[in-house]
C-alpha positions in Angstrom: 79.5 132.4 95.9 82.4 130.1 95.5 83.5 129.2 91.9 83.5 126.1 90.4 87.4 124.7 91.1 86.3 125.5 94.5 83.5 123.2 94.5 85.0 120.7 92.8 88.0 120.9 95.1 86.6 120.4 98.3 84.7 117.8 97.0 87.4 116.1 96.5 89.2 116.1 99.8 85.9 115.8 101.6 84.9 112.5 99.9 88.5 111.6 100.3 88.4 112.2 104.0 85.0 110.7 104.6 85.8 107.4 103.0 89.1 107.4 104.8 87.4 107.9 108.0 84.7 104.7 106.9 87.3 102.3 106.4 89.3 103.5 109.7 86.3 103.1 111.8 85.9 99.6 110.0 89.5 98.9 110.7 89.1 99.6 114.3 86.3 97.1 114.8 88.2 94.3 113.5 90.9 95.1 116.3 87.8 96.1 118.5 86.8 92.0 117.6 83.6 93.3 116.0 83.2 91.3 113.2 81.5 92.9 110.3 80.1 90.7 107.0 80.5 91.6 103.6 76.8 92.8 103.9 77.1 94.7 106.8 80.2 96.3 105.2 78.3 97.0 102.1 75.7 99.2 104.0 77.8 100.5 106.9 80.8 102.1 104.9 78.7 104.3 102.7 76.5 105.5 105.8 79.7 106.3 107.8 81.1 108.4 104.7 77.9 109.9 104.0 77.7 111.1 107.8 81.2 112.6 107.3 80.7 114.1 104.4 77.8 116.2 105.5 79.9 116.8 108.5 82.3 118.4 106.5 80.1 120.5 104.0 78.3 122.1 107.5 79.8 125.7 108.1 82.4 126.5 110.3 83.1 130.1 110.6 82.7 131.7 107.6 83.5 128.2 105.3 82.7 124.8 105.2 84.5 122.9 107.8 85.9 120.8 104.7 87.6 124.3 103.2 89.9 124.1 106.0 91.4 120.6 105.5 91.6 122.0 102.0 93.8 124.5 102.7 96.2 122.6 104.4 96.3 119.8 102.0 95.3 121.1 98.9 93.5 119.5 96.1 93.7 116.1 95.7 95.1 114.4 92.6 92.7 112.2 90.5 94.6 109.1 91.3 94.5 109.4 94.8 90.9 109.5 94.6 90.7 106.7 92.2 92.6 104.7 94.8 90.5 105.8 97.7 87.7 104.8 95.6 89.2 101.3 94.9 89.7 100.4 98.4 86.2 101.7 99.5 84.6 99.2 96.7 87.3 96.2 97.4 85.8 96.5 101.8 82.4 96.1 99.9 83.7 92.9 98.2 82.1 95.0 95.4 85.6 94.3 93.4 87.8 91.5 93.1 91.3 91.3 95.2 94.2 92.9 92.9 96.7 90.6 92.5 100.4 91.9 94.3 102.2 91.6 91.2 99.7 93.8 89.7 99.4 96.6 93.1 103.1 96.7 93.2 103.3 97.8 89.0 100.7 100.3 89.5 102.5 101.8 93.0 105.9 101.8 90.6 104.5 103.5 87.9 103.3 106.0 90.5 106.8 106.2 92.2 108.8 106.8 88.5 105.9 109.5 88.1 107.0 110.7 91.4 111.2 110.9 90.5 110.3 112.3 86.9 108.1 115.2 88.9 110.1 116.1 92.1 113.3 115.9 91.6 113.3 117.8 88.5 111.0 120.4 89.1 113.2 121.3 92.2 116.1 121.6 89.9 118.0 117.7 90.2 118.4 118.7 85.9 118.8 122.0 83.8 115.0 121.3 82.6 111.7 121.8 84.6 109.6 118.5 84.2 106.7 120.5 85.6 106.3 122.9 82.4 105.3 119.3 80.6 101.7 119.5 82.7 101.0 122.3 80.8 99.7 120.8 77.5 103.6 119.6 75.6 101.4 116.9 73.5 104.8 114.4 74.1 103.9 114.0 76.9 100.0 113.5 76.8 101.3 111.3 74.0 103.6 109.4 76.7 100.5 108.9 79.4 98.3 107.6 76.1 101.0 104.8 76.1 101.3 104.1 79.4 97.5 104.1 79.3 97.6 101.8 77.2 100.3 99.4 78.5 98.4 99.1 81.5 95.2 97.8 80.1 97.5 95.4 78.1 99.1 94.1 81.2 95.8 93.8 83.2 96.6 97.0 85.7 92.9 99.0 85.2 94.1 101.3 88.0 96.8 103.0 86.0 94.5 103.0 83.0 91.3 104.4 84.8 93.6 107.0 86.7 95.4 108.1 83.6 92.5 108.4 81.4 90.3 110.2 84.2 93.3 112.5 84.9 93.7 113.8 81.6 89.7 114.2 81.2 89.3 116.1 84.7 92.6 118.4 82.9 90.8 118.8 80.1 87.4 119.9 81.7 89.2 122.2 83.9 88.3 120.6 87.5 90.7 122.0 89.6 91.8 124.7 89.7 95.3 123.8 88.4 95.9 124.4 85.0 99.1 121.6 85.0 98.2 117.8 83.6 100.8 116.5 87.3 98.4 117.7 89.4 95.6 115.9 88.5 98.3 112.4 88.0 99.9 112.8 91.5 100.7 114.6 94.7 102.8 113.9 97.9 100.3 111.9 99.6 99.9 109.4 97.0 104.0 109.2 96.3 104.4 108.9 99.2 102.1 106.2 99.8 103.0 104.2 96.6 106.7 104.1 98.3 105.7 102.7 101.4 104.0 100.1 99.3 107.1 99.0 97.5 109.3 99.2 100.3 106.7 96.8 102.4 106.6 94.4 99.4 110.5 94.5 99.2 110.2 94.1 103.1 108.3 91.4 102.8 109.7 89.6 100.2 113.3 89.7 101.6 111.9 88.1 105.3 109.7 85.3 102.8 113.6 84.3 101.3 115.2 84.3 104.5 112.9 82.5 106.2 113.9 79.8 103.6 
C-alpha cells in the first residue's frame, strides 16, 4: 500500500505531465492550422489531461506507469505546479494575460531563489543554504516578506506559490522534509532563466531595430 508522500508525489508529476501534454497537443494544432476557440479550449484541454492522467495512474509492471516518470524526475516543487496550473487556466482564457513586466519579476525572483540554493549548497560559500529549508524561522520570515512584496507589487504568482509552498511544508506533502523543495527545482530554474534570457533577447533586437 503506498504511503501518503507517495500519493501525493505522483500526483503531482502526473497532473504536471498531463496538462503539459494538453497544452502541447493544443500547440500543435495551431501549427497543424486547426484553429481552436476559447470555448473549445475550455472543454478540450481538461478532457486531454484527464485522458492522460488516467493513462498514467493505470499499472505498468508492478507500479503505476506515472511512478516511473517519478523516479526519474522526482517530485515536483509547488511552484512549478502553480505555474503549470497558471498556463492551463490562461489557454482557457479562464485568467487574464500577466503583464511582461510582471512574468519577468516573478521568473527573477525564481532565478535569485535558484543562485541562493545551488550554488551554495554545492559549496560556492563556507555555509550550506540548503540546511535553511529545514525550519531556520529567518528564513520563513524572509519568504513571509517576499510574500508579501509580491502582493504589494501586483505579482499573485510569487504570492500564491510562496504561501502554498510553505503550507504543503507544513502539512508534510512530499516526502521532503526541506521548505526548497517545495519553492523550486531544476526544471522550474531552469525554465525561469530561459525566460529572462528571451526577454533580454528580445528586448536588445526591439532597441536595435531602432
Amino acid at each position: 500500500m503506498p504511503g501518503f508522500t507517495d500519493l501525493t508525489g505522483l500526483l503531482g508529476i502526473a497532473l504536471a505531465t498531463a496538462v503539459l501534454c494538453a497544452l502541447g497537443l493544443q500547440r500543435l494544432c495551431r501549427w497543424r492550422y486547426v484553429s481552436t476557440s476559447p470555448r473549445e479550449s475550455l472543454f478540450l484541454l481538461p478532457a486531454i489531461a484527464g485522458l492522460v492522467l488516467l493513462g498514467l495512474f493505470l499499472p505498468l509492471g508492478d507500479l503505476p506507469a506515472g511512478a516511473y516518470l517519478r523516479g526519474m524526475v522526482g517530485d515536483l516543487s509547488i511552484t512549478t505546479l502553480v505555474l503549470i496550473g497558471y498556463a492551463a487556466l490562461r489557454q482557457m482564457v479562464v485568467l487574464p494575460p500577466m503583464s511582461a513586466s510582471r512574468s519577468n519579476g516573478a521568473f527573477l525572483v525564481l532565478v535569485l531563489a535558484a543562485c541562493m540554493l545551488y550554488p551554495l549548497a554545492l559549496g560556492a560559500a563556507p555555509f550550506d543554504s540548503y540546511r535553511w529549508g529545514y525550519g531556520e524561522p529567518w528564513f520563513v520570515g524572509l519568504l513571509l516578506v517576499v510574500a508579501l512584496a509580491g502582493l504589494t507589487l501586483r505579482m499573485p504568482l510569487v504570492t500564491l506559490s510562496i504561501s502554498l509552498a510553505v503550507l504543503a511544508w507544513a502539512a508534510g506533502w512530499y516526502e521532503s522534509g526541506n521548505l526548497w523543495d517545495y519553492l523550486i527545482d531544476p526544471m522550474v530554474a531552469g525554465y525561469a532563466v530561459f525566460a529572462l534570457l528571451n526577454s533580454i533577447a528580445w528586448l536588445w533586437r526591439l532597441g536595435r531595430s531602432r
